[in-house]
PLY file of the C-alpha trace (Angstrom):
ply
format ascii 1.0
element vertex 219
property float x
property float y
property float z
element edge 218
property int vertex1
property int vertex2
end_header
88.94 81.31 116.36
91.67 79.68 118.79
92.43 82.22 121.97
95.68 84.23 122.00
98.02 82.43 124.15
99.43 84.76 126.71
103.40 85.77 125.89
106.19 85.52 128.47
109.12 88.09 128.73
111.04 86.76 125.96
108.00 86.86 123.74
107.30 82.48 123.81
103.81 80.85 124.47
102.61 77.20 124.82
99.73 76.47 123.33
98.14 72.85 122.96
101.56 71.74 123.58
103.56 73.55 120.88
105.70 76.56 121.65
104.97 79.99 119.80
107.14 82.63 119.26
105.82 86.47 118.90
106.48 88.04 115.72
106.15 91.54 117.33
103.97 95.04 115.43
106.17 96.47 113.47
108.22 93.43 112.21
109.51 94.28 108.73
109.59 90.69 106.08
111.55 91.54 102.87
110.01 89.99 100.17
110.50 89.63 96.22
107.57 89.99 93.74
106.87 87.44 91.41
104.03 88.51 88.93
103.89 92.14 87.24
101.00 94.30 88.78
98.47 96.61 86.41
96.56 98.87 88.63
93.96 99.11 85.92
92.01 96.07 87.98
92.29 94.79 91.16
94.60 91.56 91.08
96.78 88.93 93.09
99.93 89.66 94.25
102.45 86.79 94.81
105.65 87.48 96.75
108.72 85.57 97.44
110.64 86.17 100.79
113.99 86.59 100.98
115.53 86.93 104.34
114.39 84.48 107.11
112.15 86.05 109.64
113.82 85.26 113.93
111.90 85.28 116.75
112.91 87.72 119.51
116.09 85.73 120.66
117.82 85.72 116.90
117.78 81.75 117.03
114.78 80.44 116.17
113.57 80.60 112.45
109.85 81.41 112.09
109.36 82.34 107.95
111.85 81.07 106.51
113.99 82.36 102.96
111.44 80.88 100.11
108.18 80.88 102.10
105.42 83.11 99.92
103.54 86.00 100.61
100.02 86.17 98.94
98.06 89.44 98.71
95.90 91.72 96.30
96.71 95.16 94.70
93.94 97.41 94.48
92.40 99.16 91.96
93.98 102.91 90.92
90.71 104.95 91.89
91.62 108.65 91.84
93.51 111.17 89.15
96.67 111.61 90.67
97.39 108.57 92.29
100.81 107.22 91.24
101.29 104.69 93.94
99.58 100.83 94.14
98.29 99.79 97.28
99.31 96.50 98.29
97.30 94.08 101.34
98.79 90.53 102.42
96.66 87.82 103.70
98.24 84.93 103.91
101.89 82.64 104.55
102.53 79.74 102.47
105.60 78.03 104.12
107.64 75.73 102.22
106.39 72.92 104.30
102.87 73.14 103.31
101.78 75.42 106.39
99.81 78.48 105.45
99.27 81.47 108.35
96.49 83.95 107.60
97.59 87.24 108.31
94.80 90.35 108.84
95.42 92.57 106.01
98.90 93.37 106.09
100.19 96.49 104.26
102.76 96.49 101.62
105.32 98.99 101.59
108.14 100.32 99.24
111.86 100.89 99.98
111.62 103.71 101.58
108.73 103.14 103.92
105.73 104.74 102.15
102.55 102.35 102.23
102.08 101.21 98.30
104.16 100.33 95.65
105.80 102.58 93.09
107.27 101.70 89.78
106.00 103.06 86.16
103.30 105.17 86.09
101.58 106.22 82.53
98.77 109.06 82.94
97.90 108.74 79.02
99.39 112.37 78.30
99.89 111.64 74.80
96.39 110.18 74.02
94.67 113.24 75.58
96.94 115.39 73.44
96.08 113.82 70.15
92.45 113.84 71.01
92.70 117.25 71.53
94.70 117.98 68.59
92.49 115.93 66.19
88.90 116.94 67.56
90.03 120.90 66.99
91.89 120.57 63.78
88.44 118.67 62.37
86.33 121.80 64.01
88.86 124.25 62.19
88.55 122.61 58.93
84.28 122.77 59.27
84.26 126.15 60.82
87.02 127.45 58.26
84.68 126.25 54.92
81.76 127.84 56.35
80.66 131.66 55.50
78.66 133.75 58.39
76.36 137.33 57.87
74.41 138.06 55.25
76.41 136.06 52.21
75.57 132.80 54.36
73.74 130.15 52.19
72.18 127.36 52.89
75.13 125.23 52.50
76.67 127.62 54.86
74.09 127.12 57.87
74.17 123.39 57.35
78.17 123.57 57.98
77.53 125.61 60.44
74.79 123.39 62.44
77.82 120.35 61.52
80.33 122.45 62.93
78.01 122.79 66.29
77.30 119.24 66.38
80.57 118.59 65.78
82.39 120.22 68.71
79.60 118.90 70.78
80.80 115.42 70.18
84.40 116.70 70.51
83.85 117.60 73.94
82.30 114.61 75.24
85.56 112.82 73.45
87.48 115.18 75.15
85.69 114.28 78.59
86.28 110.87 77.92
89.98 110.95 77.33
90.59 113.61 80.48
89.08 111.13 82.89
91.08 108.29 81.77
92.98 106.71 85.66
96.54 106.75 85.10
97.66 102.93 84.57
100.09 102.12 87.94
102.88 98.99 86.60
104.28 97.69 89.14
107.35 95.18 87.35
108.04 91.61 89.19
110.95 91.65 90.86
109.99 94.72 92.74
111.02 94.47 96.37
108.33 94.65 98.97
107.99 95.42 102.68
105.26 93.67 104.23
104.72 95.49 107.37
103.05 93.60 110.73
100.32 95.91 111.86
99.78 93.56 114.63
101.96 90.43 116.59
102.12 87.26 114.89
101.97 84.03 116.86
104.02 81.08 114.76
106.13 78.01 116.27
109.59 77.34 115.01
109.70 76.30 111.67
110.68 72.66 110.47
110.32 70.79 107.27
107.67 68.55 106.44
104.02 69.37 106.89
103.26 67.46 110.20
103.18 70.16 112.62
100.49 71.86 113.26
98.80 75.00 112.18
99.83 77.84 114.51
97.22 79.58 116.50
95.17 82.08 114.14
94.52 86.12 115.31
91.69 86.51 113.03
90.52 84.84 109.46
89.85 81.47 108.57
92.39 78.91 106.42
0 1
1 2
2 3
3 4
4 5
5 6
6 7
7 8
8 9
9 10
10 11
11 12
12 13
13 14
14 15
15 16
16 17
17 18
18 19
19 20
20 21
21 22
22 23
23 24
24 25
25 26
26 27
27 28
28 29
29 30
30 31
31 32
32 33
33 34
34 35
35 36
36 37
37 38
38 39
39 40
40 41
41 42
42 43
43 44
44 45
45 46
46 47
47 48
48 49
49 50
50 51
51 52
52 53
53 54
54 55
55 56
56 57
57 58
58 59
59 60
60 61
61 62
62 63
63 64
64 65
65 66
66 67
67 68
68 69
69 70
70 71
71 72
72 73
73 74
74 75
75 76
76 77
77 78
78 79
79 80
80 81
81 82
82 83
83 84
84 85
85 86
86 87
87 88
88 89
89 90
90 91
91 92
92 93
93 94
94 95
95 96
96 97
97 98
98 99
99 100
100 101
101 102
102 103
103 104
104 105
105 106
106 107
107 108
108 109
109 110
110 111
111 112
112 113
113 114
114 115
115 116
116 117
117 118
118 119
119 120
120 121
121 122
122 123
123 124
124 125
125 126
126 127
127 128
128 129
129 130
130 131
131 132
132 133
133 134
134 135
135 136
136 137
137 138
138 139
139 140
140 141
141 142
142 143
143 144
144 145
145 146
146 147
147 148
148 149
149 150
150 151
151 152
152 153
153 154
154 155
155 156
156 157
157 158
158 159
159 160
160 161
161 162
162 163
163 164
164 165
165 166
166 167
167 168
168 169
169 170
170 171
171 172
172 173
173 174
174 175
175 176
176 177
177 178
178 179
179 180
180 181
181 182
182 183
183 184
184 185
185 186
186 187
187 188
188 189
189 190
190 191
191 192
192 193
193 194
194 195
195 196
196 197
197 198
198 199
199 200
200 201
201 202
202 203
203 204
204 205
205 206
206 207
207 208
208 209
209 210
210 211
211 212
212 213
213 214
214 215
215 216
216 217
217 218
């Protein structure tokens, strides 16, 4: 891993001949998404930027409009969770440069850290479960005659009607634990957040230039 060059007042380093610009904590990089995200599994996330990303002094063009974002959603791992969490790792400029980036947080419109879009928490399959498993136990308990006038038909409904509801409620169980399912629709805007500075040179077309100094990762 290549050694932080140091930055000057105006946020510009040299380093093996090449001047950097400082894309400073906190830097904000408006981005598109391309591919629809199911929180079901953890998956890629491909992003488009939109707006150009300036060094410091507003002049000098560092991402440029069309440059993509690459990252992975995670997983929906708890009940009420209605939001996807989204990291970025890497930069793929338009002139074939890539720039790792160290885990980068996605954010929504409004500033909250993961995505939010359509969320389905499976309300109606619980609800039929529910609604079939007791109107079967109804049907066995309601054919079934208890006390003394019991038969033995009567005590094998009854011993069905036990095993039955058994079985109902591990159904049940399985249905009430279902995750909700977290869709996240492409063309959802993104925020990708900087949670630390970002060393880049000016960008140019063509490929020729060199890879800018890394902060952590490997290309």
């Amino acid at each position: 891993m290549s050694e932080v060059p140091a930055l000057n007042d105006g946020g510009m380093s040299q380093s093996g001949g090449e001047r950097t610009y400082s894309l400073s904590e906190g830097t904000i990089i408006e981005t598109l998404l391309t591919n629809r995200l199911d929180g079901t599994y953890a998956g890629p996330v491909n992003c488009l930027v939109t707006t150009a990303a300036y060094a410091a002094d507003h002049e000098h063009v560092l991402i440029p409009a069309g440059a993509r974002v690459l990252g992975e959603a995670r997983a929906v791992n708890t009940f009420g969770q209605s939001r996807l969490a989204v990291v970025f790792h890497r930069v793929m400029l338009p002139n074939g440069r890539r720039v790792d980036l160290e885990a980068f947080h996605g954010l929504n419109q409004i500033g909250e850290t993961g995505l939010r879009d359509q969320v389905d928490r499976h309300y109606a399959e619980i609800f039929g479960a529910s609604l079939a498993v007791g109107a079967i136990a109804g049907l066995a308990q309601a054919q079934t005659s208890v006390g003394l006038d019991a038969s033995a038909l009567d005590v094998y409904r009854q011993g069905a009607a036990t095993s039955l509801a058994q079985s109902s409620a591990r159904i049940l169980d399985r249905f009430l634990n279902l995750l909700p399912t977290v869709t996240i629709r492409e063309g959802h805007r993104i925020k990708v957040y900087l949670s630390n500075d970002l060393e880049l040179p000016v960008y140019r077309d063509g490929a020729t230039t060199a890879h800018p100094p890394q902060t952590g990762g490997h290309s």
